[in-house]
Residue, then its C-alpha position, 0 to 999 in steps of 0.5 A: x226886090x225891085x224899087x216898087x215891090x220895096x215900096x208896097x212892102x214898106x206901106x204894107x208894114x207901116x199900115x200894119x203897124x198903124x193898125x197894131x198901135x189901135x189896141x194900144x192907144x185904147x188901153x193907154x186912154x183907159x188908163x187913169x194916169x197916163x205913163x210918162x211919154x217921150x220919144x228917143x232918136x238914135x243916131x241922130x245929134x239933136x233937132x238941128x241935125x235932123x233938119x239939115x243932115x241930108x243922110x236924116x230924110x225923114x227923120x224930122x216928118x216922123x219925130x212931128x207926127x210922133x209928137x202930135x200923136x202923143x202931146x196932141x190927139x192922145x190927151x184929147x182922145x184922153x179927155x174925151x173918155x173920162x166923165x166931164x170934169x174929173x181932169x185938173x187943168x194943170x194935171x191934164x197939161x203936165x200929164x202929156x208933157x213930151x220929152x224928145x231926146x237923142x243920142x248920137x251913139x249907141x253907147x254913152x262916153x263911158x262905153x256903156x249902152x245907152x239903153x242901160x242908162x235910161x230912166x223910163x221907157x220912151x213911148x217912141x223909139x226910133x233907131x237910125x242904125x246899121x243892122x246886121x244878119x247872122x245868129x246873133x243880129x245886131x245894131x252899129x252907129x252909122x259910123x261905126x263908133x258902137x254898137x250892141x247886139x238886138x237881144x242886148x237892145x230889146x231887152x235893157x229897154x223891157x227891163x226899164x219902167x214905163x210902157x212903149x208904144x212904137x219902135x222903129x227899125x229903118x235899117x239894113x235886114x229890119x225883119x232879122x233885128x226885129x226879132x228880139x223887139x218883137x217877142x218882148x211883151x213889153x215893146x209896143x208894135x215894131x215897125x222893121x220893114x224888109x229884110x235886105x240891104x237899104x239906102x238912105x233914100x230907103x231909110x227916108x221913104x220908110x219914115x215918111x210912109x210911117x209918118x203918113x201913117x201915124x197920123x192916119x190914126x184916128x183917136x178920137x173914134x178909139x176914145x169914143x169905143x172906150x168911152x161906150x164900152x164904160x158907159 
C-alpha cells in the first residue's frame, strides 16, 4: 500500500469500528447496573510516558476520548434512559468510576501473562506491541522483553469476568492478530487495521483516527432509541 491508500484503509476501519461500538453502548445503557469499566494500555510506563515518549504518538489523544466516552457521554446516555429519579447520586458517581492502567510488558516480573492476572475485563484495550504472521500469530513488547501468542491473549481476556467494548491493535500485520480477538463472543469490536509491516508514524495516525472516531459517537441519540423502545 501506498501512504494514502493506508490512510483510507485505517479511516475505513476506524469508521467501521465506531459503528460496531453502537449496539454495544445501546445494550450497556440498557443494563441496570453498568459493568466495572477501565481501560489497559500495554506497552506503555504510565501517563507520564504517553505524554512525552515520542514513539507513544497518539496514545494519550485516544486514552482521553476513551475516558470521556466511558466516565462522561456513557453515564449521561445512562441517566437519560432510566425513568427520573430511579439513580442515587453517590450510585450514579461510583457507578462510572474509570480505572486506567498500564503495564510496560506482556508478562508480569514473575513471567506470567499479564492477562492472566487480571481481575476483571477492561472495558478498553489497547495493545502498543509488535505483531507477528505465520500459523500461530503473536504479540511481542517492543523491546522484545515478552510476549505471548494472540490465542493465548483473546482468550485469557475472555476467560475473566466483566464485559469489553473495544480492543485495539495498532500493530505490524493487525488483520492476522486480530483474529483470535475477533472470534471471541466476548470481546467487544476489535479495531486492527492493515495487514503489513507499520511505523511509529502509522501506529500514531491509526489512534488519532480511532480517537477522532470515538468521539464521533453520539450517545445521546443511542440513549434516546433505548429509551423509546422501553417506552
Amino acid at each position: 500500500m501506498n501512504s494514502e491508500e493506508r490512510r483510507l484503509e485505517i479511516e475505513k476501519v476506524a469508521a467501521e469500528c465506531r459503528r460496531g461500538l453502537s449496539p454495544l453502548l445501546s445494550a450497556w445503557i440498557e443494563m441496570p447496573e453498568t459493568p466495572r469499566l477501565g481501560i489497559l494500555c500495554v506497552g506503555a510506563n504510565g501517563h507520564d510516558d504517553i505524554l512525552r515518549n515520542p514513539e507513544h504518538g497518539g496514545v494519550a489523544d485516544l486514552i482521553h476520548s476513551s475516558t470521556t466516552l466511558l466516565s462522561t457521554s456513557l453515564p449521561s446516555a445512562w441517566a437519560i434512559s432510566k425513568p427520573r429519579g430511579t439513580i442515587e447520586k453517590t450510585d450514579y458517581k461510583r457507578k462510572f468510576d474509570v480505572e486506567v492502567h498500564y503495564s510496560r510488558s506482556l508478562r508480569d516480573d514473575s513471567g506470567n501473562s499479564i492477562f492472566s492476572r487480571l481481575e476483571y475485563l477492561p472495558s478498553i484495550v489497547i495493545l502498543l506491541t509488535h505483531g507477528s504472521q505465520g500459523v500461530n500469530p503473536y504479540l511481542e513488547d517492543v523491546g522484545r522483553t515478552g510476549w505471548v501468542t494472540a490465542r493465548e491473549a483473546a482468550s485469557e481476556l475472555s476467560s475473566l469476568p466483566g464485559m469489553n467494548l473495544l480492543v485495539v491493535l495498532p500493530c505490524c500485520f493487525a488483520a492476522t492478530v486480530s483474529e483470535p480477538f475477533v472470534e471471541s463472543d466476548r470481546i467487544g469490536s476489535v479495531f486492527a487495521p492493515l495487514d503489513e509491516e507499520i511505523g511509529d508514524r502509522n501506529v500514531a495516525d491509526m489512534l488519532r483516527t480511532l480517537g477522532s472516531e470515538l468521539r464521533k459517537l453520539d450517545l445521546f441519540t443511542i440513549s434516546r432509541g433505548v429509551s423509546h423502545a422501553e417506552a
